[in-house]
N, C-alpha and C positions, 0 to 999 in steps of 0.2 A: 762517343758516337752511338747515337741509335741502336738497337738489334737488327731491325730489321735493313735498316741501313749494311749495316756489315753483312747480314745474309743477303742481300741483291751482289754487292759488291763481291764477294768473295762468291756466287755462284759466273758470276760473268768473269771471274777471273778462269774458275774451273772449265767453264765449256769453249775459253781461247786455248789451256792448256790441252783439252780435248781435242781441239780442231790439229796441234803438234801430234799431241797420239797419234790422229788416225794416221799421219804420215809416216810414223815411225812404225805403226802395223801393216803399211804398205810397203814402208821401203825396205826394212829389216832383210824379212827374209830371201830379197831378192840381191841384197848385200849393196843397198845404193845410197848414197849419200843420204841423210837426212835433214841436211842445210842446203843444202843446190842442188837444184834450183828451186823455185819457190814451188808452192801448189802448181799440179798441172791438175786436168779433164781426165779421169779413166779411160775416157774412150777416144779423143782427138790428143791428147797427149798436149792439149796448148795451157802457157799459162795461165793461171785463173787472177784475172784484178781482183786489188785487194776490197774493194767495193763487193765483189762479187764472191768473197772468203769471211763472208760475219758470219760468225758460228751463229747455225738455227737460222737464222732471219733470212739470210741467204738463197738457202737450200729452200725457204719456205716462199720465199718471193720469187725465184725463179721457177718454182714449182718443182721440186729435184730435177732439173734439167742443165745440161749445159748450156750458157748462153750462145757459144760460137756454133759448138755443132748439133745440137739440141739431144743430146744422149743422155740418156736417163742415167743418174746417180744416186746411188744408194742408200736408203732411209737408215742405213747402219753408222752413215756418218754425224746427222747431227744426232742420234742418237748415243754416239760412243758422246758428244760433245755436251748433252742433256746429262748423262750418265756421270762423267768426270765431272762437271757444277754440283750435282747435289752429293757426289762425294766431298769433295771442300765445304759442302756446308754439313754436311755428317760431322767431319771431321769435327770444325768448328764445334758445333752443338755438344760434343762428346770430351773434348781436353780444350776448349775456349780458345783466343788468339796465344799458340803458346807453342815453343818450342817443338813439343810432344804431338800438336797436332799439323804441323809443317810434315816432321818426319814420316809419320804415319799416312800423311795422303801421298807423299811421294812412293811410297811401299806400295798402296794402294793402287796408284797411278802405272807402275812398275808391273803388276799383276794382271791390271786390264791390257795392257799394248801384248802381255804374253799370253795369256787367255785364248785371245782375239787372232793371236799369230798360233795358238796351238792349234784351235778349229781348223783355220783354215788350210792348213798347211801339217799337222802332226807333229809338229818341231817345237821346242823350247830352246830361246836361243839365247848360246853361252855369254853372246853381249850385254845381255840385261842381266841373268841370274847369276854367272860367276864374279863382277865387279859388287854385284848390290848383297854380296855374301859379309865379307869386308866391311861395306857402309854398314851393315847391319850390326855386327859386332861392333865396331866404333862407335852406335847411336847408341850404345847402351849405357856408356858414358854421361849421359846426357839423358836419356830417358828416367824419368822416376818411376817407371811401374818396371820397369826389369834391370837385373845388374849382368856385369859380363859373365860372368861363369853360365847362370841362367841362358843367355844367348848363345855361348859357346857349347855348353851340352847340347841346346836345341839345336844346333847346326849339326853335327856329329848326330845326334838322335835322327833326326828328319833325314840328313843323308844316308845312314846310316842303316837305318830301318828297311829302307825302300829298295838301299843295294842290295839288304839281306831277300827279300822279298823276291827281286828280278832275279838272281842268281838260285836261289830256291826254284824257282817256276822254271828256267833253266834248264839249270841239272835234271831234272822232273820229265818236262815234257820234251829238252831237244828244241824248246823254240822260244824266242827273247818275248817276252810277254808286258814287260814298259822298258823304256828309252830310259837313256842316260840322263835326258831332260828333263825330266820328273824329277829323277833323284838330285840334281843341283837344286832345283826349283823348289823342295821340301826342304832343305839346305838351308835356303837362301830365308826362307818362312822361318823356320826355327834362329834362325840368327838376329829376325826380329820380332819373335813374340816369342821366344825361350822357348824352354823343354814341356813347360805343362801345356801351350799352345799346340805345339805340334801332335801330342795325345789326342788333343780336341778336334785339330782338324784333321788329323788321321781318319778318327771318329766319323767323323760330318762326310767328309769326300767318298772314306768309302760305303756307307749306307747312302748315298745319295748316288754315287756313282754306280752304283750295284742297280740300285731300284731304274733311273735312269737307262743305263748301259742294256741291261733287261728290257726293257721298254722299244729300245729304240733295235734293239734288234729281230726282236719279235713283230714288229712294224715292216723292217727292213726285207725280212723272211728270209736272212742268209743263216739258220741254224747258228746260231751264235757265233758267227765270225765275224761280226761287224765292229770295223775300228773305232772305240769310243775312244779321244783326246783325254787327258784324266788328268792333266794342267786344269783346265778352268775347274774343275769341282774341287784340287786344293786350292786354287784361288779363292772360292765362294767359302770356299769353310776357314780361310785366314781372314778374309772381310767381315765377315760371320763372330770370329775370334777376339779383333779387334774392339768390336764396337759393345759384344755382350758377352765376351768369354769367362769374364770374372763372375758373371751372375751364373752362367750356366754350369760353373766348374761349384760354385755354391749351391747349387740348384742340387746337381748330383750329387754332392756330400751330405747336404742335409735329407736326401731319400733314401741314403747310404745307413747314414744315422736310427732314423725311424724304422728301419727294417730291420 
């Protein structure tokens, strides 16, 4: 089969599994079924024909509007559905049709629905992060770029780290300064990108988190007390990890070297 052929194909696979996400970043943290009932309207709550649920074509032919009630809906949706297509072709492009890149866009797929549910909501939910801790150490079986010890240190490091870190700030200031959800969530990362992954995206989240975080409170003018989510920036820095961590973890050795 063609290349190009498999990249259409395996992107229209990605933005119907997208069109499932966005469901599950709605219904999650409201604790509601994710299989019934089908799609409804955000704002008439009716159900959506499935005519009227093609990821993108859809939203783009109705003009994001609902057809019943004509309520405007969200450019975030076929975007999260845009989003998850050209991750299945990342994946693809980076470990070809193969074991290794199934598992990692579902890891992938796993991090967007929590991202998406941290923003909105400041929660990372135990649903997704504490089962896909388990799956993660069991794909290591199966992964040829990590073996289990590697996974299992990274789970214990990533959790590990983060407990040290919240209970430090703590003790310190008298005030919980990250959730519980973070530290599963780093967990969960280290369980499938090992011990030297979660170094890197420690790395990545908190300089980006910092610079960000800074940014948006100074924007916001509340003297630095503005709640940044700090899920999605280790999500960006495990996505980040996945696809170039090995060149970047080379990258640093060899400036390591030369110095």
């Amino acid at each position: 089969m063609p290349a190009v052929t498999v990249f259409v194909l395996l992107f229209i696979l990605g933005c119907c599994i997208g069109s499932f996400l966005n469901v599950c970043i709605y219904r999650i943290p409201a604790a509601r079924s994710i299989v019934h009932p089908g799609s409804t309207c955000p704002q008439c709550n009716s159900l959506i024909k499935f005519y009227d649920n093609i990821p993108v074509l859809s939203y783009l032919w109705l003009m994001g509007k609902c057809r019943r009630c004509g309520g405007k809906i969200s450019f975030r949706y076929p975007m999260i559905e845009l989003l998850t297509g050209a991750l299945a072709c990342a994946c693809f492009m980076k470990f070809d049709l193969s074991v290794e890149a199934g598992v990692y866009f579902c890891f992938l797929a796993a991090l967007l629905v929590i991202s998406f549910i941290d923003i909105d909501h400041q929660i990372v939910p135990d649903s997704i992060s504490l089962p896909a801790i388990p799956i993660g150490l069991a794909s290591s079986f199966i992964l040829p770029s990590i073996d289990f010890s590697q996974a299992l240190i990274g789970m214990f490091l990533g959790g590990g780290s983060l407990y040290v870190i919240a209970w430090s700030y703590q003790l310190v200031t008298g005030k919980e300064g990250m959730g519980g959800g973070d530290i599963k969530l780093l967990a969960m990362i280290g369980a499938f990108i090992g011990w030297k992954g979660v170094l890197v995206v420690i790395f990545i989240a908190s300089a980006t988190g910092t610079l960000i975080g800074v940014f948006l409170m100074l924007m916001a003018n509340k003297n630095m007390k503005y709640a940044v989510p700090f899920g999605p920036f280790l999500s960006i820095a495990a996505v980040v990890y996945v696809f170039i961590g090995p060149e970047l973890i080379h990258w640093y050795a060899s400036g390591l070297t030369l110095s």
